[in-house]
C-alpha positions as CSV (number, residue, x, y, z in Angstrom):
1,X,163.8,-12.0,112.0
2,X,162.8,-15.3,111.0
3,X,160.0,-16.3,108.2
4,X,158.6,-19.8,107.6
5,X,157.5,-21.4,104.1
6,X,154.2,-22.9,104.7
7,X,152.0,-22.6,101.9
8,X,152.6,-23.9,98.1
9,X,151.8,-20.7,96.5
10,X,153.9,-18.6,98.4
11,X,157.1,-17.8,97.2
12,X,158.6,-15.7,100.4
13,X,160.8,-12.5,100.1
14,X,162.6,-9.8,101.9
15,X,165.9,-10.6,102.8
16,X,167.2,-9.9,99.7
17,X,166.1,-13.2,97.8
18,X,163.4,-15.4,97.4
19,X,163.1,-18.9,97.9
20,X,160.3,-21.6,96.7
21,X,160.5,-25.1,97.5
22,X,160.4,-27.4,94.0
23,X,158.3,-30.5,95.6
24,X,159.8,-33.9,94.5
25,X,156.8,-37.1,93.3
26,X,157.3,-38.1,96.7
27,X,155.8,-35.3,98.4
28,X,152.9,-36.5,100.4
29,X,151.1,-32.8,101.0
30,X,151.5,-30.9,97.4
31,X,149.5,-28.1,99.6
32,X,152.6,-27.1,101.8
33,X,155.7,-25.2,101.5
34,X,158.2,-27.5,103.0
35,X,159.4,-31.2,102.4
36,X,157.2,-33.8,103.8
37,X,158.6,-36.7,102.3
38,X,157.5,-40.0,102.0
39,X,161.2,-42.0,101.9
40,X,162.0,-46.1,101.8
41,X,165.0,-47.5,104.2
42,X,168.8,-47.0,102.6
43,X,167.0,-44.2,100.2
44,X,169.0,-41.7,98.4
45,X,167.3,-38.8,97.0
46,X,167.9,-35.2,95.5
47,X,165.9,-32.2,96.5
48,X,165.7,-28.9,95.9
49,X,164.9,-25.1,96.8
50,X,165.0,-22.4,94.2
51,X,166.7,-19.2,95.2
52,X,165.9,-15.8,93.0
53,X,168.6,-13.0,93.4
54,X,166.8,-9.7,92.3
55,X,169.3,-6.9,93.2
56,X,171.6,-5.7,90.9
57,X,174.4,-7.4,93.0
58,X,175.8,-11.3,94.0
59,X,173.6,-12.6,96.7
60,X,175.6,-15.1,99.0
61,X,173.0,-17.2,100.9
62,X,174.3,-19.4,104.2
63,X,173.0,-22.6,104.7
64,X,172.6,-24.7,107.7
65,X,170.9,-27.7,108.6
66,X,169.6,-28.5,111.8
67,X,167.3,-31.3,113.8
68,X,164.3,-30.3,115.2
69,X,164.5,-29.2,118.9
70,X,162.3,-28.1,121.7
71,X,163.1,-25.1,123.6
72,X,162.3,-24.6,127.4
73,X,158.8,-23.0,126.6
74,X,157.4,-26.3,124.4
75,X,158.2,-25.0,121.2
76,X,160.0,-26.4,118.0
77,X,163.1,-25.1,117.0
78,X,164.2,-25.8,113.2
79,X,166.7,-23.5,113.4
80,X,170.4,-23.6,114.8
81,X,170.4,-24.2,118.5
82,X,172.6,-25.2,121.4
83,X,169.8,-27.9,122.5
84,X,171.9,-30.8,122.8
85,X,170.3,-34.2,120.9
86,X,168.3,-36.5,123.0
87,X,169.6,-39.8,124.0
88,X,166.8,-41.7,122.1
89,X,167.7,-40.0,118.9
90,X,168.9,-42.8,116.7
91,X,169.4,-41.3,113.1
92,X,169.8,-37.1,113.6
93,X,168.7,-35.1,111.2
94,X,171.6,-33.2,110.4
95,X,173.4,-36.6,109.2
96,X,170.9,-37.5,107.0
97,X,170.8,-34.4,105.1
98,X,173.5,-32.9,103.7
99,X,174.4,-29.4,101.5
100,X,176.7,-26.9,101.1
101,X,177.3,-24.0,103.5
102,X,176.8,-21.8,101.5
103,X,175.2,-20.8,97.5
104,X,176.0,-17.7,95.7
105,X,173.3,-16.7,93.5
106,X,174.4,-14.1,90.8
107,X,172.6,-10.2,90.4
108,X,169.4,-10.5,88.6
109,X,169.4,-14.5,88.4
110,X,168.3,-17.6,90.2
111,X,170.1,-20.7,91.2
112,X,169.0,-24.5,92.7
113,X,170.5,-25.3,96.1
114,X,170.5,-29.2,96.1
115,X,170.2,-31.0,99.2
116,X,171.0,-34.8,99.4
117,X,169.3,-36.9,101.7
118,X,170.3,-40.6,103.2
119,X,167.9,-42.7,104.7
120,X,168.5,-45.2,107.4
121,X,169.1,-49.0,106.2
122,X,166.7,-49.7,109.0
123,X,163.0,-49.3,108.6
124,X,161.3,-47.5,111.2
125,X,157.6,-45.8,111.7
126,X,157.4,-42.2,113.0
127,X,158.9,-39.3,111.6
128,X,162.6,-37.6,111.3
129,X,162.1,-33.6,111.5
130,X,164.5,-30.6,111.1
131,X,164.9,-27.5,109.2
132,X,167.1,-25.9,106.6
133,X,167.7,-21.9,107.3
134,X,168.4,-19.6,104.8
135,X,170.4,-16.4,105.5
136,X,171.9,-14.1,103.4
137,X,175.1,-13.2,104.1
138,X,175.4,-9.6,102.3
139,X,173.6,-8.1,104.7
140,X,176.0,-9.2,107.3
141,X,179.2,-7.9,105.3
142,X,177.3,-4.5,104.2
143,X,176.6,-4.0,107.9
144,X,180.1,-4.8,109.0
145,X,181.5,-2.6,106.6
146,X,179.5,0.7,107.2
147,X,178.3,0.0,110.7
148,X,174.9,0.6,109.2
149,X,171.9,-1.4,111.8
150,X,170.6,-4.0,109.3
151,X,168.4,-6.7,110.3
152,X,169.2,-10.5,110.2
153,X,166.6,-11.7,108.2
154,X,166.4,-15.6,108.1
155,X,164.1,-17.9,106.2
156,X,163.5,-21.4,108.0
157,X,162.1,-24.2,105.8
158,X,160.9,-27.5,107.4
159,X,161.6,-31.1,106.4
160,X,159.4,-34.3,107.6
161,X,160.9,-37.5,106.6
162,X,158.8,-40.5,107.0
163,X,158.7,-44.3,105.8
164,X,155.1,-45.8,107.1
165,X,151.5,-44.4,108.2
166,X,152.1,-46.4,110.9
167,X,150.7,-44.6,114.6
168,X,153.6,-44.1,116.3
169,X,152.5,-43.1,120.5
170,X,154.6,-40.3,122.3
171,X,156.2,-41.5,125.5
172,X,157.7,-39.4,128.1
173,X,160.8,-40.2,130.1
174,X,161.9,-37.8,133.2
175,X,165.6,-37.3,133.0
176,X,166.5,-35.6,136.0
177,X,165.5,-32.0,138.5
178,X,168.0,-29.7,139.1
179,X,168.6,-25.7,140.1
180,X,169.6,-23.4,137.4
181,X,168.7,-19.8,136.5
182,X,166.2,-18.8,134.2
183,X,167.1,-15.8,132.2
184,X,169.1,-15.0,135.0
185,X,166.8,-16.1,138.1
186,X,166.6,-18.5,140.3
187,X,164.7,-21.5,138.9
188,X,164.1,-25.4,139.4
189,X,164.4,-27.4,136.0
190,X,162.9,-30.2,135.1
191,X,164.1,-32.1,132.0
192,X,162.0,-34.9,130.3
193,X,162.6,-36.6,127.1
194,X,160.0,-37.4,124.4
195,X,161.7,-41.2,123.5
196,X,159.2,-41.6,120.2
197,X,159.6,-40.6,117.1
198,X,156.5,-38.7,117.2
199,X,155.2,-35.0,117.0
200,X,153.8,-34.1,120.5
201,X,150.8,-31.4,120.7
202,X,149.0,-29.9,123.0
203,X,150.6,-30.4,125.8
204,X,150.4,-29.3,129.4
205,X,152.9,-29.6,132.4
206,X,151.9,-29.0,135.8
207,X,154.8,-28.9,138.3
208,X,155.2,-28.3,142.0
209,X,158.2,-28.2,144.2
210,X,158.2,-28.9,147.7
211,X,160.7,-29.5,150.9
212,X,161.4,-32.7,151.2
213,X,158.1,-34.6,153.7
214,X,155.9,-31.6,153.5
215,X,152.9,-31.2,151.6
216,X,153.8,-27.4,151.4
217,X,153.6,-25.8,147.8
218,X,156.5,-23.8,148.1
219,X,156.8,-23.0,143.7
220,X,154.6,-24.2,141.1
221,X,154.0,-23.5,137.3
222,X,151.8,-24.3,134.6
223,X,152.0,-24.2,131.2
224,X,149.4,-25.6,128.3
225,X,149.4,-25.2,124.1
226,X,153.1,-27.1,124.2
227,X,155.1,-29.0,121.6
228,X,157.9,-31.6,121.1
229,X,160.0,-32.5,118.3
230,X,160.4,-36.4,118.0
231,X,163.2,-37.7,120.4
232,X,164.1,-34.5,122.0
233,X,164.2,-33.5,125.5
234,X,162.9,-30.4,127.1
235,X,164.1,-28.3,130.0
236,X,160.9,-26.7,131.6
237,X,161.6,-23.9,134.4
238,X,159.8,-23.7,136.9
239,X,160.0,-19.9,138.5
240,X,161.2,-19.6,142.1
241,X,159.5,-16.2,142.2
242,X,162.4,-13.9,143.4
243,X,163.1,-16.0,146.5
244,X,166.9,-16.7,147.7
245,X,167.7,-20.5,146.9
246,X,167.8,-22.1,150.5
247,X,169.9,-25.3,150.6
248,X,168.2,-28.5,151.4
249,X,166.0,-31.7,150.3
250,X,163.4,-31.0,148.2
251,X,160.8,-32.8,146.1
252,X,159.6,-31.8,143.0
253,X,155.6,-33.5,141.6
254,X,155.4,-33.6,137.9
255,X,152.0,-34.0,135.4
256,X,152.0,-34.0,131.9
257,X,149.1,-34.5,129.7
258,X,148.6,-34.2,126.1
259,X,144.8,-35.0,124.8
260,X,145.6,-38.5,124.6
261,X,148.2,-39.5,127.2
262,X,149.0,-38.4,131.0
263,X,152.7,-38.7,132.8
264,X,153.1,-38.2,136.5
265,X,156.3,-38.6,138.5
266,X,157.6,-37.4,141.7
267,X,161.4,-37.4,142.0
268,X,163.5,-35.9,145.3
269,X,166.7,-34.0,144.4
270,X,168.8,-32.0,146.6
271,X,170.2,-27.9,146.6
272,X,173.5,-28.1,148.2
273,X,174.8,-25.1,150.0
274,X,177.5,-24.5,146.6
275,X,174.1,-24.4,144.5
276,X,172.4,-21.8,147.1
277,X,175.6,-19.2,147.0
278,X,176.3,-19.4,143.3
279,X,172.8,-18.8,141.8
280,X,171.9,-16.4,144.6
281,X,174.9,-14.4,143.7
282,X,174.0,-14.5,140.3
283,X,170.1,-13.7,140.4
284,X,168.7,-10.4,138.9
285,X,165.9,-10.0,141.2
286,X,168.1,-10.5,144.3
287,X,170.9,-8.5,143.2
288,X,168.3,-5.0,142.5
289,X,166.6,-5.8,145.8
290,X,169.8,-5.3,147.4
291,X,170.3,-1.7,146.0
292,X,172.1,0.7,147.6
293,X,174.0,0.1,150.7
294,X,172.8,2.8,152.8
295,X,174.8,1.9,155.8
296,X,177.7,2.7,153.7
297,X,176.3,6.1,152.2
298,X,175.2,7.2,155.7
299,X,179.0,6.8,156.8
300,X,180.5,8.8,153.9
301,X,177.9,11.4,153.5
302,X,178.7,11.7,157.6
303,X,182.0,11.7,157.2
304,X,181.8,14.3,154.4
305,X,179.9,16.7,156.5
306,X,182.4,16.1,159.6
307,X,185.0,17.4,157.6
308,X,183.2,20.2,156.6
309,X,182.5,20.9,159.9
310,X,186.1,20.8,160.6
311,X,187.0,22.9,158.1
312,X,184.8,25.5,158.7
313,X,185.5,26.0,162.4
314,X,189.6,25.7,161.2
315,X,188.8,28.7,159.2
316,X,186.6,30.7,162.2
317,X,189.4,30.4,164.0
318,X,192.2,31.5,161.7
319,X,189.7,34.5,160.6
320,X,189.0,35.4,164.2
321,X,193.2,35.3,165.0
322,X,194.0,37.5,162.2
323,X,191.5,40.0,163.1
324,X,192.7,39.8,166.9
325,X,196.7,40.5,165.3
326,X,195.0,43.3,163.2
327,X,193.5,45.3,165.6
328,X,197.2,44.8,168.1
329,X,198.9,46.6,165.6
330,X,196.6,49.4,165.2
331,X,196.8,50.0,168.4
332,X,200.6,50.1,168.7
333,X,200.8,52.2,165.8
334,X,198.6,54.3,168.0
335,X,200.8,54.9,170.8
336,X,203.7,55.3,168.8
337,X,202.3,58.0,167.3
338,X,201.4,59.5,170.7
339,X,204.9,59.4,172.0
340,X,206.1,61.5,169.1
């Protein structure tokens, strides 16, 4: 579980501590719950987040730092992710701001977690974004040690830095299309980078994929209300609808629009027959369509009964031969008994 500081006035609770931001001069919005700085190049500056322990027991708080990221479905992460930085990122985040791992904040007491922040020599417009997470980490060893089910309960608080009002334009850049599974299905990516250092919102993409010099539709998807950090990249899937992945020459026709701005490419990439096997092997959808191999349960529930049969006539026929010896020696005893 995750919770985000947005407001001044609220001072957020519930895993196990409290935090509230302490806004420096240089705090452009005084209404908001997270940094949004207003910072000069080569700037050093010290800020700081209050943390409130009120349990009767030491409170050991994780920290982590993180740039801001956009996930697959156009929206931005502050938290720790695997999103690898984007090639126009000049000055991440993460080694700008720097803190300690981790702040122990004594039972019944409260304790400043102070984050130091370097800016760039370089002036620049735009924005630098990322978030600080929160997590306590008493849960975690109170759950380990009697197996109890205790929620992770993480506070995420965001940071802006910027250095000018300056208008700074997003501009898209397609990277590359390529076939990959989506939660475990087969899918066609495409990734696209936002090269500004600007917020993007409201954003739509519109892609089709199609064989290679046909005007056929074979997959499309579209998806609007989307969002990208400054300088990050996005990997959008686009759903191949539970089909096998056929090997061949394909071309893929992108659109994106925000309220402002419009992007169009069209780019041909290619599903080689290694690409086709792998995924297909590996897709959820085709893997529970081919269930159960009833060729194969027809032969064993076949053979079963064969052998069944086998037995049973095996037994007739041992059953019928004793009852044939029975009656032979009743009827010797007979005549013996005749005789005498």
């Amino acid at each position: 579980m995750t919770a985000h500081g947005e407001e001044k006035s609220e001072v957020l609770s519930g895993g196990g501590f409290s935090f509230e931001v302490v806004q420096p001069e240089n705090q452009r919005d005084k209404n908001k719950g997270y940094f949004d700085l207003r910072m000069t190049p080569g700037q050093q500056q010290t800020v700081q987040i209050k943390l409130v322990n009120p349990t009767n027991i030491e409170t050991t708080v994780s920290v982590k730092l993180n740039g801001a990221k956009t996930n697959k479905n156009g929206v931005i992460e502050y938290g720790p992710s695997t999103i690898e930085n984007d090639a126009s990122l000049i000055s991440p985040f993460e080694n700008l701001v720097k803190g300690p791992d981790e702040v122990k904040i004594p039972a019944n007491s409260e304790t400043t977690l102070d984050l130091e922040i370097t800016m760039p020599t370089e002036a620049y417009d735009g924005v630098i974004t990322g978030g600080i997470e929160l997590q306590n980490l008493s849960s975690d060893a109170e759950e380990n040690q009697t197996g109890a089910v205790i929620n992770k309960y993480a506070y995420l608080i965001g940071m802006v830095l910027s250095e000018t009002d300056t208008e700074v334009k997003p501009d898209m850049a397609l990277n590359k299309v390529y076939p990959e599974l989506s939660n475990y299905r087969n899918s066609i990516f495409v990734n696209f980078s936002n090269t500004q250092a600007a917020i993007v919102d409201d954003m739509t993409i519109d892609a089709q994929i199609s064989k290679k010099g046909s005007d056929e539709v074979l997959y499309d998807t579209k998806s609007a209300s989307m969002r990208m950090a400054p300088n990050s990249m996005i990997d959008f899937p686009i759903s191949m609808q539970g089909e096998r992945m056929i090997a061949g020459d394909y071309t893929a026709k992108i659109v994106v629009t925000t309220e402002a701005d419009r992007w169009e490419w069209t780019e041909e990439f290619k599903i080689t027959d290694e690409d086709a096997d792998k995924f297909n092997g590996e897709d959820l959808n085709l893997l529970q369509e081919q269930g159960v191999d009833w060729k194969l349960i027809a032969m064993i529930v076949g053979g079963v009964f064969l052998l069944v049969v086998i037995v049973f006539v095996l037994i007739r026929r041992f059953s019928s031969n004793g009852k044939k010896k029975k009656k032979g020696n009743k009827k010797q005893s007979k005549k013996k008994s005749g005789k005498n």
